[in-house]
C-alpha positions as CSV (number, residue, x, y, z in Angstrom):
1,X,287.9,20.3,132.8
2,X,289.3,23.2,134.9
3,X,286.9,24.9,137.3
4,X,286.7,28.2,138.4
5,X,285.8,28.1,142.4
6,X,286.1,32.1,144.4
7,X,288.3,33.5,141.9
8,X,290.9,30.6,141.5
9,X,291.2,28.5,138.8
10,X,291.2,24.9,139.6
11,X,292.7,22.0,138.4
12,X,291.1,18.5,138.5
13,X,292.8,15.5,139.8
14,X,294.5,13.2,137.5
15,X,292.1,10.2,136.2
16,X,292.4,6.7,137.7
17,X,295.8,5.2,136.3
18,X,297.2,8.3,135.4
19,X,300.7,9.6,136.4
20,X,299.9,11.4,139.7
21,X,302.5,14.1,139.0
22,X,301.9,15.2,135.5
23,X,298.5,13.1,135.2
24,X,299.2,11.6,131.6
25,X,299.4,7.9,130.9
26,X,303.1,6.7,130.7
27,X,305.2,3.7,132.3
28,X,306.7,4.4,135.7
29,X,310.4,4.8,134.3
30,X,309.0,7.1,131.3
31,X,309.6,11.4,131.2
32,X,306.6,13.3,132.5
33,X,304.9,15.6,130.2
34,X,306.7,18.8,131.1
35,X,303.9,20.6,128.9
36,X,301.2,19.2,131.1
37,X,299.5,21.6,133.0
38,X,298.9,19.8,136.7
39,X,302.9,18.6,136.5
40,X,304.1,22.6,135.9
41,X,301.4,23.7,138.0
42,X,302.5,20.7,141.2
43,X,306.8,21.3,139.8
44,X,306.6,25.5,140.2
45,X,305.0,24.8,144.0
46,X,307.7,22.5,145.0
47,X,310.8,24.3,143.2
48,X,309.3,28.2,142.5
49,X,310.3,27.2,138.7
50,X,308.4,25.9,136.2
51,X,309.6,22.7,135.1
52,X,312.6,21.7,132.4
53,X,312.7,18.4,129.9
54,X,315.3,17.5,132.2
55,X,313.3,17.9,134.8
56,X,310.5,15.9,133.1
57,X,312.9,12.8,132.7
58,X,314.9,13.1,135.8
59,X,313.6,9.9,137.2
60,X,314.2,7.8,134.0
61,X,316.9,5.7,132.9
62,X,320.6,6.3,131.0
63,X,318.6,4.1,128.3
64,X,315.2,6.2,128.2
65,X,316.8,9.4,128.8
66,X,318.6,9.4,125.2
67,X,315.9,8.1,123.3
68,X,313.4,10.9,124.4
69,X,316.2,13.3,124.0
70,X,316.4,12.4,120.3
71,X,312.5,12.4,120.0
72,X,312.4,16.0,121.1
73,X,315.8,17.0,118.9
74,X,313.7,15.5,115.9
75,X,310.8,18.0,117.2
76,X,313.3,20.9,117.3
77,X,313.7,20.9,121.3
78,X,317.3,21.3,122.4
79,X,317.6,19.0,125.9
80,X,321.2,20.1,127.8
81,X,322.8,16.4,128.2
82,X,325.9,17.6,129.8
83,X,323.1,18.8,132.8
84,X,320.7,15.5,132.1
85,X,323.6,13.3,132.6
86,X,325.5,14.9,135.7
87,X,325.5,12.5,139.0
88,X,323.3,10.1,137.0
89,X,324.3,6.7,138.5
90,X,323.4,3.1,136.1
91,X,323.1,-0.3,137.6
92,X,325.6,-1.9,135.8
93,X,326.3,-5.7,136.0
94,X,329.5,-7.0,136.8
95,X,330.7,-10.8,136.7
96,X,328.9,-13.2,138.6
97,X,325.6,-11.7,137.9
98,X,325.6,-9.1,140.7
99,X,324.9,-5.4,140.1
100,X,326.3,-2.2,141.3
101,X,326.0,1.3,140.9
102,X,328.2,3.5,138.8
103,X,328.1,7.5,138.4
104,X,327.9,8.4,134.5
105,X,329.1,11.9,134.7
């Protein structure tokens, strides 16, 4: 629960085996919960914005990245693609079995 300490609110740590940056419980290639209050809280210090979907899912693959995009349309929450999707690179294997990188925008 949130404490109040001199005036200032304060926000608990995230429990053990909890996302550090939003503090929910998700894979390590899964969106954060942008609604989260510790992850808009932690994103507006670093940035001096409070935090996007886009921002959320970042991190997360081509292949994630569309399937929570069409959970949140089915939810009524309009995700930018064009933006999501710009310098995104995708390890993509070629013949032979090796991979490489290739931009997606």
């Amino acid at each position: 629960m949130f404490e109040l300490r001199e005036g200032r609110l304060s926000i608990p740590p995230p429990k053990d085996g909890a996302c550090p940056l939003c503090g929910e419980l998700h894979g390590r290639g899964e969106p954060h919960n942008r609604n989260s209050l510790l992850y808009q809280h932690r994103f507006r210090q670093n940035h001096g914005r409070y935090p996007t979907w886009e921002d959320a899912m970042a991190h997360c693959s081509l292949t994630v990245k569309k399937r929570f995009c069409e959970r949140l349309k089915r939810h009524g929450v309009e995700v930018d693609t064009g933006k999501l999707l710009k310098g995104l690179r995708e390890r993509v294997e070629t013949g032979g079995g090796s991979k490489v990188d290739r931009r997606m925008d």
